[in-house]
N, CA, C and O atoms as a GROMACS GRO file, in nm:
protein
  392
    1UNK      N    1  -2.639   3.397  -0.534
    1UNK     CA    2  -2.501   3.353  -0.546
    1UNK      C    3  -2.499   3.202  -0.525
    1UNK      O    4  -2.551   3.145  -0.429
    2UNK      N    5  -2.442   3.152  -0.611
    2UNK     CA    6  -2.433   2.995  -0.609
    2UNK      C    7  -2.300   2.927  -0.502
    2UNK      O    8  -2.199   2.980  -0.454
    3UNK      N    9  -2.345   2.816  -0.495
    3UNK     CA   10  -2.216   2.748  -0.354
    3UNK      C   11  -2.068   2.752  -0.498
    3UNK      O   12  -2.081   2.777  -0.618
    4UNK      N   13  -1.935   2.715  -0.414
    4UNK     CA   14  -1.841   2.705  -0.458
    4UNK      C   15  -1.842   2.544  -0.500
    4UNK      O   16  -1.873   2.454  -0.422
    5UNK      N   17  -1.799   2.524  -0.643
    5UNK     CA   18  -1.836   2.398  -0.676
    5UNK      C   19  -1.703   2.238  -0.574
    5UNK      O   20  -1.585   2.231  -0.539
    6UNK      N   21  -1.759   2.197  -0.572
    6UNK     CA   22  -1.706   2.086  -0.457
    6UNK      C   23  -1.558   2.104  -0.540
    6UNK      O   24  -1.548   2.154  -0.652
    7UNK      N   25  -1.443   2.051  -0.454
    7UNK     CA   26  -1.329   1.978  -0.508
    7UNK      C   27  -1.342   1.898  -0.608
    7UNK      O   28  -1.462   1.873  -0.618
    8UNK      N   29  -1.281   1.843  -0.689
    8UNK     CA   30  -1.229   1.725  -0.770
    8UNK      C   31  -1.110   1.616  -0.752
    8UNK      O   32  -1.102   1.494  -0.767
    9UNK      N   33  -1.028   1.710  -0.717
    9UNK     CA   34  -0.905   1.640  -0.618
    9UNK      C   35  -0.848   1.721  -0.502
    9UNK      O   36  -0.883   1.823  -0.442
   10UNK      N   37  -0.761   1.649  -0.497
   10UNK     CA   38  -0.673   1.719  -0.345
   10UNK      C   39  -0.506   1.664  -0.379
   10UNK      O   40  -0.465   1.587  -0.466
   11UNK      N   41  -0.454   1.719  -0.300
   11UNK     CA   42  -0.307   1.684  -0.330
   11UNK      C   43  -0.276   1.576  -0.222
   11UNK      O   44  -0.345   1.566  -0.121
   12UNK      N   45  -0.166   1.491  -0.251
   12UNK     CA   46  -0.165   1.334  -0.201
   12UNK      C   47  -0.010   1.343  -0.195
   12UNK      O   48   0.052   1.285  -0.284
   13UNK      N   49   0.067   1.419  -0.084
   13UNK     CA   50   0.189   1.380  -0.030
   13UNK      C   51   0.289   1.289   0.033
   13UNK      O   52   0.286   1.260   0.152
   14UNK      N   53   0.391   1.239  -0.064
   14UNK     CA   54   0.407   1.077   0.000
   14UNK      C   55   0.543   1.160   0.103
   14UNK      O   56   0.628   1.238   0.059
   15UNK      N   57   0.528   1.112   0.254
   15UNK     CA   58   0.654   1.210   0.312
   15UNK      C   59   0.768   1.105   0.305
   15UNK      O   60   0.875   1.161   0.327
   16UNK      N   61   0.782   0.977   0.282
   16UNK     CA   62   0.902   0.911   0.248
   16UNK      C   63   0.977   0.948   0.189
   16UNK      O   64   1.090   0.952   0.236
   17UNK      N   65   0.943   1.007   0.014
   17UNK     CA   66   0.986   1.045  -0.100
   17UNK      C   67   0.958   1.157  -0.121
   17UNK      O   68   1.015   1.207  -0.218
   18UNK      N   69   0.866   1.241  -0.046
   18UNK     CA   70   0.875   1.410  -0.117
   18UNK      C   71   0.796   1.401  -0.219
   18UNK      O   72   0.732   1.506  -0.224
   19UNK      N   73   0.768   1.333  -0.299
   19UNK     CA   74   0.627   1.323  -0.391
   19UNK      C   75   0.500   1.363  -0.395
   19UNK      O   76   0.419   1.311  -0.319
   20UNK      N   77   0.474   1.436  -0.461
   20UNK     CA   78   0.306   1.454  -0.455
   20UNK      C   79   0.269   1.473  -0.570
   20UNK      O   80   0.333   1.517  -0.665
   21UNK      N   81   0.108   1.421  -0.561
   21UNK     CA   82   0.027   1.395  -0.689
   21UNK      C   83  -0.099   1.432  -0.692
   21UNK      O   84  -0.136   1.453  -0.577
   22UNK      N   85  -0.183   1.449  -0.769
   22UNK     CA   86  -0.253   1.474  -0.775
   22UNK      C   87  -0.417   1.402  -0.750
   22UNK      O   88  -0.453   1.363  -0.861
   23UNK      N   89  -0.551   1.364  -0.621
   23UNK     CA   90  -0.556   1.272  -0.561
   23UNK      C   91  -0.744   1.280  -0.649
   23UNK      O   92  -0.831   1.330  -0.578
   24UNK      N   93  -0.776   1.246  -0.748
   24UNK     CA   94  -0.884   1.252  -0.765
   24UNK      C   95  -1.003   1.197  -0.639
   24UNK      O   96  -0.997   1.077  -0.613
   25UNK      N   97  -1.085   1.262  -0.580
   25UNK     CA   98  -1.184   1.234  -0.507
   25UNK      C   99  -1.269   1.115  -0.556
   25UNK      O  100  -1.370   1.094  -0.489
   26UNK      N  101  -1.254   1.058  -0.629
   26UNK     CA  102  -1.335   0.959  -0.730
   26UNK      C  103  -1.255   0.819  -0.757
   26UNK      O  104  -1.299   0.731  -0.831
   27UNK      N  105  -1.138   0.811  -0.691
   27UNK     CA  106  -1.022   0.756  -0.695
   27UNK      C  107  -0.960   0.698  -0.532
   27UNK      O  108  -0.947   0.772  -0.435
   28UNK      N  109  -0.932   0.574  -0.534
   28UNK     CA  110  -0.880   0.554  -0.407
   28UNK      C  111  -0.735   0.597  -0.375
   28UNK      O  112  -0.681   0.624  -0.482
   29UNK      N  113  -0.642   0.616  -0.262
   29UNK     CA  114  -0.555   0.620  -0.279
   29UNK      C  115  -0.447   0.582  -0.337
   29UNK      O  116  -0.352   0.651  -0.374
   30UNK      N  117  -0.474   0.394  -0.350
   30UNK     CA  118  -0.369   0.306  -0.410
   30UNK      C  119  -0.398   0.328  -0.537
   30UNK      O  120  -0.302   0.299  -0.608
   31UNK      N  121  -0.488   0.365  -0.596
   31UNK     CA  122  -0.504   0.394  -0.785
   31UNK      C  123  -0.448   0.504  -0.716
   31UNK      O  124  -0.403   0.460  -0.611
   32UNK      N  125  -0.430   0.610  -0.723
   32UNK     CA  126  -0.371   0.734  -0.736
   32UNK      C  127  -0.220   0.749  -0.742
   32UNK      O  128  -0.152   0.816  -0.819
   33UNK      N  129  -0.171   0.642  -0.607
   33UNK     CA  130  -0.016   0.625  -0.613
   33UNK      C  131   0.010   0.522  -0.777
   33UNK      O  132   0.049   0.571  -0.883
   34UNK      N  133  -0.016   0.414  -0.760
   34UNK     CA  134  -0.032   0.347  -0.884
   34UNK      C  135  -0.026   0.394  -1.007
   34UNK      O  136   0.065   0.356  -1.081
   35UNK      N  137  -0.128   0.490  -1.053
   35UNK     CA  138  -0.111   0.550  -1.165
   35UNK      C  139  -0.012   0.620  -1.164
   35UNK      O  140   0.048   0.610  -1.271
   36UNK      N  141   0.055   0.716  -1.064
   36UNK     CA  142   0.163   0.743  -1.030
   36UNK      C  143   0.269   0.712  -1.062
   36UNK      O  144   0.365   0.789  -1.051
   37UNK      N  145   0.277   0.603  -1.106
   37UNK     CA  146   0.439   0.513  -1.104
   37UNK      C  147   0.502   0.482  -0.970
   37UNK      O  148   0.622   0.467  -0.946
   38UNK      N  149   0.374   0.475  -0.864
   38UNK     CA  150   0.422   0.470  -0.777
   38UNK      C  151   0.443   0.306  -0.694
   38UNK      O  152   0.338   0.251  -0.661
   39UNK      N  153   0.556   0.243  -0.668
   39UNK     CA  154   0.520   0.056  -0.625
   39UNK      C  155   0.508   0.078  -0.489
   39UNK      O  156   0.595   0.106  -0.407
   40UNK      N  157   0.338   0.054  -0.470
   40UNK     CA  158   0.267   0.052  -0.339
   40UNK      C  159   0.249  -0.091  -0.346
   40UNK      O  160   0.201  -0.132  -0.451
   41UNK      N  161   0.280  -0.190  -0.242
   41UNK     CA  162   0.226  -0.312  -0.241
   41UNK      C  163   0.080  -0.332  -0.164
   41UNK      O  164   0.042  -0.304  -0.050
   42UNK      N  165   0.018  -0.388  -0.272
   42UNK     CA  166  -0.113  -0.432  -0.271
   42UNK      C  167  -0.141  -0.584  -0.336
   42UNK      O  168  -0.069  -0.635  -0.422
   43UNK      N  169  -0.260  -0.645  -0.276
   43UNK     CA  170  -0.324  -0.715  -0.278
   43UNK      C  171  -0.434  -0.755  -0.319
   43UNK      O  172  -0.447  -0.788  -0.437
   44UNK      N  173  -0.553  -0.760  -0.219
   44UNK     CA  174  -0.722  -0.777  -0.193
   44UNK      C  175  -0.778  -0.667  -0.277
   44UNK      O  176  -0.868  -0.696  -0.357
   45UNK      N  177  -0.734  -0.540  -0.268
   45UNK     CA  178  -0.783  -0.409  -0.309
   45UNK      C  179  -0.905  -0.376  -0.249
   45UNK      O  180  -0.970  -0.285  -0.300
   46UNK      N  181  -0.953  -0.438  -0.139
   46UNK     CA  182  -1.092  -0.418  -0.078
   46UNK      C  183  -1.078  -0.373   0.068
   46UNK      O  184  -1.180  -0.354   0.134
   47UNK      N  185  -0.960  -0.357   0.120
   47UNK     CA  186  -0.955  -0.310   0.252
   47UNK      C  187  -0.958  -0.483   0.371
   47UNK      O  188  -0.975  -0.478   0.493
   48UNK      N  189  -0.946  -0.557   0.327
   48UNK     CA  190  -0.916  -0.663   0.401
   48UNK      C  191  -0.789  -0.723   0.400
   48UNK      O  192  -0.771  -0.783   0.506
   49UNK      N  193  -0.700  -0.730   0.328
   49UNK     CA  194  -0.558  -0.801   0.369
   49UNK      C  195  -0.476  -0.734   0.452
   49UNK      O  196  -0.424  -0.776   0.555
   50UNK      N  197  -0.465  -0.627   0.402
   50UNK     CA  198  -0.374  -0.521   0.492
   50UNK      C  199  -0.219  -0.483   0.424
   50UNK      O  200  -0.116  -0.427   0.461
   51UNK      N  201  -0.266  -0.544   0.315
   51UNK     CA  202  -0.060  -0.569   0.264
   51UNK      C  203  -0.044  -0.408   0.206
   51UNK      O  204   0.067  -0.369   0.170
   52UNK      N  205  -0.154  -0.327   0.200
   52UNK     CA  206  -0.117  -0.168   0.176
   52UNK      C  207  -0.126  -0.072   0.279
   52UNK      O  208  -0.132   0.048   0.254
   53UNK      N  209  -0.127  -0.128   0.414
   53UNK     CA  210  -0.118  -0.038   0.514
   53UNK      C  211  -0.018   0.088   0.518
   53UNK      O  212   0.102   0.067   0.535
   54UNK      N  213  -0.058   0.200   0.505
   54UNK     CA  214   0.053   0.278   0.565
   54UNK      C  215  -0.010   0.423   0.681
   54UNK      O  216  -0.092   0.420   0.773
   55UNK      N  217   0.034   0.486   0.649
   55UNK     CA  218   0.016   0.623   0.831
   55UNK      C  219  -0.035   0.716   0.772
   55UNK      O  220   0.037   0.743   0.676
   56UNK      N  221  -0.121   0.782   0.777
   56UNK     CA  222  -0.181   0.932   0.717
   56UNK      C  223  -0.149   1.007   0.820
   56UNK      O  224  -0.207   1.011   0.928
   57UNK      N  225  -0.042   1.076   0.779
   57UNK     CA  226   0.060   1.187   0.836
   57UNK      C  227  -0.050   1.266   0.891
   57UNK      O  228  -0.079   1.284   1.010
   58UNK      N  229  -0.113   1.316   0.768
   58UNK     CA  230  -0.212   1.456   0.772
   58UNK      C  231  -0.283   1.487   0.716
   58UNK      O  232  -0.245   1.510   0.601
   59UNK      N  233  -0.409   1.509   0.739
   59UNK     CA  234  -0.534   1.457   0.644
   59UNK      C  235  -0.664   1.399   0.704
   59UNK      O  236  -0.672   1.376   0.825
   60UNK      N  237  -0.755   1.379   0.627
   60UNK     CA  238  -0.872   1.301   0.640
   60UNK      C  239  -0.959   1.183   0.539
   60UNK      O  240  -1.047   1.234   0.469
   61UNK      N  241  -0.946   1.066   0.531
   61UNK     CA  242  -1.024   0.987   0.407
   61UNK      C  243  -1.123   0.946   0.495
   61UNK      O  244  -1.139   0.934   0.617
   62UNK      N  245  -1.207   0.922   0.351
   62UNK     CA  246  -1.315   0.820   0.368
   62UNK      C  247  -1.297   0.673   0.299
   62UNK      O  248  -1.206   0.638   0.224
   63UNK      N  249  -1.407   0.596   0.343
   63UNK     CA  250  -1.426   0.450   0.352
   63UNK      C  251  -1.491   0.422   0.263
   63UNK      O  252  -1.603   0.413   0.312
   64UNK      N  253  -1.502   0.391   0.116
   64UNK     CA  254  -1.678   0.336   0.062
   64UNK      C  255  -1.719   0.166   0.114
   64UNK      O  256  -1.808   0.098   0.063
   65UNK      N  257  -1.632   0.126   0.221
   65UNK     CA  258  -1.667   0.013   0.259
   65UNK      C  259  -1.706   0.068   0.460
   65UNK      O  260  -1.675   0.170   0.522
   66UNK      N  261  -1.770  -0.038   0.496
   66UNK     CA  262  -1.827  -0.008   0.670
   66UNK      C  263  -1.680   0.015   0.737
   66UNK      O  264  -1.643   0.101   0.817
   67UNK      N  265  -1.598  -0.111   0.666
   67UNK     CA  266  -1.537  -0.101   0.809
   67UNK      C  267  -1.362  -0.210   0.736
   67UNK      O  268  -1.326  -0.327   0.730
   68UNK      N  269  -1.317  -0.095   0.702
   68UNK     CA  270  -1.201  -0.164   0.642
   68UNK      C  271  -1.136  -0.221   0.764
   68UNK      O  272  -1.182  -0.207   0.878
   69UNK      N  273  -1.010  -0.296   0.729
   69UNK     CA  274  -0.951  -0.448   0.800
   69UNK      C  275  -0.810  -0.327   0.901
   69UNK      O  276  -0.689  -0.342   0.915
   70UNK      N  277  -0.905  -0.220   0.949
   70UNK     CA  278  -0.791  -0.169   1.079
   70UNK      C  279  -0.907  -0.196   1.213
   70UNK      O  280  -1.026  -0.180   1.242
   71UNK      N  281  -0.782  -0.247   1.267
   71UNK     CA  282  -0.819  -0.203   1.469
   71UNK      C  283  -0.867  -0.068   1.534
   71UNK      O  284  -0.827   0.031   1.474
   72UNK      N  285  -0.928  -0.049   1.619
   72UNK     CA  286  -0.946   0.096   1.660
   72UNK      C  287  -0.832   0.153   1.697
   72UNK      O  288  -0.819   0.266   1.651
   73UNK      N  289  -0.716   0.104   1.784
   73UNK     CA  290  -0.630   0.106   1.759
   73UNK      C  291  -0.533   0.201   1.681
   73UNK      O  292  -0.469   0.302   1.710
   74UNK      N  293  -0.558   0.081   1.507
   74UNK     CA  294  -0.439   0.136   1.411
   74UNK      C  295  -0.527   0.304   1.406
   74UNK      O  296  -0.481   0.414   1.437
   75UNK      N  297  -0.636   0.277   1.365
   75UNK     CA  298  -0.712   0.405   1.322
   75UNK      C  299  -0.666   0.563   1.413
   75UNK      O  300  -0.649   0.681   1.383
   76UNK      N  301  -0.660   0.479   1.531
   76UNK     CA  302  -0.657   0.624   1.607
   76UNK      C  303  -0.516   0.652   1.620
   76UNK      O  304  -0.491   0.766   1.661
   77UNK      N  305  -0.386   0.554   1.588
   77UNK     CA  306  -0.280   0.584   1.549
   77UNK      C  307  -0.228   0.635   1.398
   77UNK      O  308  -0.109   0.648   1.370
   78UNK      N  309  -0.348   0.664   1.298
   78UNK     CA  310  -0.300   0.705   1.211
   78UNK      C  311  -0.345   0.608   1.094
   78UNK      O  312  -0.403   0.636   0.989
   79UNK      N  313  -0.308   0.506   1.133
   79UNK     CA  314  -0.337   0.391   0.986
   79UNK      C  315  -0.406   0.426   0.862
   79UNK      O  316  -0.456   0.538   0.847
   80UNK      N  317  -0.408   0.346   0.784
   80UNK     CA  318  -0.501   0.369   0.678
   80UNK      C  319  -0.505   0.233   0.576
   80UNK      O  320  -0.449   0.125   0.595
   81UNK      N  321  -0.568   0.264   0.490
   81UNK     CA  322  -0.562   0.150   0.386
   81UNK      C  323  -0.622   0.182   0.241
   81UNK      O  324  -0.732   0.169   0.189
   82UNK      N  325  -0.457   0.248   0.187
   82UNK     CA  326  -0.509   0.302   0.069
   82UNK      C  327  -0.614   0.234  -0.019
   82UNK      O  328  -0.702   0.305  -0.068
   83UNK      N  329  -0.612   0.106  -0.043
   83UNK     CA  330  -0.720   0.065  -0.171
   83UNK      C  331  -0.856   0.063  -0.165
   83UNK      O  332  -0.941   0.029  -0.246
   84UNK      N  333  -0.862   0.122  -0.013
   84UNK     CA  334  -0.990   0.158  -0.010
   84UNK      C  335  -1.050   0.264   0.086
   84UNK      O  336  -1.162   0.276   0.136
   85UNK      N  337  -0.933   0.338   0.094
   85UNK     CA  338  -0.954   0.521   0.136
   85UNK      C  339  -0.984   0.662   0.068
   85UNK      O  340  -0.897   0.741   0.103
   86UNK      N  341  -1.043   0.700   0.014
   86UNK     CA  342  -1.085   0.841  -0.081
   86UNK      C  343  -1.004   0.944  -0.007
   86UNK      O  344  -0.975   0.922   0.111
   87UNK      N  345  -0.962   1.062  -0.070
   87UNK     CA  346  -0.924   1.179   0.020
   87UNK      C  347  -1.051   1.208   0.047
   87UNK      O  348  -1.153   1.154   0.004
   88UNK      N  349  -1.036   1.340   0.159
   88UNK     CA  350  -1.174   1.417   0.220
   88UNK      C  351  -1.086   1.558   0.181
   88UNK      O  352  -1.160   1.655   0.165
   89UNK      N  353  -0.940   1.586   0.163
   89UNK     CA  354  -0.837   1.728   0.176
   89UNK      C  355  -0.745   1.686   0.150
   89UNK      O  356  -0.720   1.578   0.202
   90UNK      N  357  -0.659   1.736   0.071
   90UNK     CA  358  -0.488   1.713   0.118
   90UNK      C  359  -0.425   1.648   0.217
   90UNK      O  360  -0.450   1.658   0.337
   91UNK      N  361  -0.330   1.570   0.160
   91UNK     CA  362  -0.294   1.421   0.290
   91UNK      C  363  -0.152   1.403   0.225
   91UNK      O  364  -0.107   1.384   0.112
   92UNK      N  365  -0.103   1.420   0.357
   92UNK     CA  366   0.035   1.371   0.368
   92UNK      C  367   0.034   1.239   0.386
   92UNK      O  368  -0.067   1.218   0.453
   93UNK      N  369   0.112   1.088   0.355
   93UNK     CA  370   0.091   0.955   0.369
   93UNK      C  371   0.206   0.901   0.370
   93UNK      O  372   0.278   0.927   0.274
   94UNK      N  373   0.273   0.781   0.508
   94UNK     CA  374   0.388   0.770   0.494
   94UNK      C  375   0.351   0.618   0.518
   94UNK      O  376   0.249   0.574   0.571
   95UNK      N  377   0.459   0.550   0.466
   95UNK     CA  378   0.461   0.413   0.455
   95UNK      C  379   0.517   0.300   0.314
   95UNK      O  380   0.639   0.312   0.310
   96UNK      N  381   0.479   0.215   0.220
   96UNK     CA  382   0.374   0.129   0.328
   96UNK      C  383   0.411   0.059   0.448
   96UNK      O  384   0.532   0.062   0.469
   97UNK      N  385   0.351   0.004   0.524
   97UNK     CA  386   0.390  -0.074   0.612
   97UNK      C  387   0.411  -0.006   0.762
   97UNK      O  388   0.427  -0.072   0.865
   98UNK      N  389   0.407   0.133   0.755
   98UNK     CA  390   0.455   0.227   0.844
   98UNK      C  391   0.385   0.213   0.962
   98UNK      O  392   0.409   0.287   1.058
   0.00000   0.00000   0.00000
């Protein structure tokens, strides 16, 4: 019997607006809202300015960078930084700026 083939996406809940989309794993968050029609303000797109900060309600991402531009801090309060967060599951996300 073979494994269950990995995800492809996950669902990407904005709780401001009640929105959700569809979150390709291959895809950062801010492309996902973006393609969306969604106006996320962004910047750097590399995880250093911060101008796309918002709160991951509920959920888990990953980093393809060491160590994006949050405090231990924001992190353990929730933070995030879509343009350079992947889903890991389904994520609720409130902000920006939150």
């Amino acid at each position: 019997m073979s494994a269950p083939a990995a995800p492809t996406a996950f669902r990407l809940h904005l709780s401001d607006t009640g929105e959700s989309f569809s979150a390709p794993v291959d895809a950062t968050l801010l492309q996902t809202l973006l393609r969306a029609g969604v106006a996320w303000p962004a910047s750097c797109r590399n995880g250093s300015c911060r101008v796309c900060i918002g709160r991951l309600v509920r959920g888990r991402v990953r980093y393809a960078i060491e160590w994006p531009g949050l405090l231990p801090e924001e992190k353990a309060a929730g933070c995030v930084l879509p343009c350079a967060a992947y889903p890991l599951e389904d994520l609720e996300l409130s902000g920006p700026g939150a």
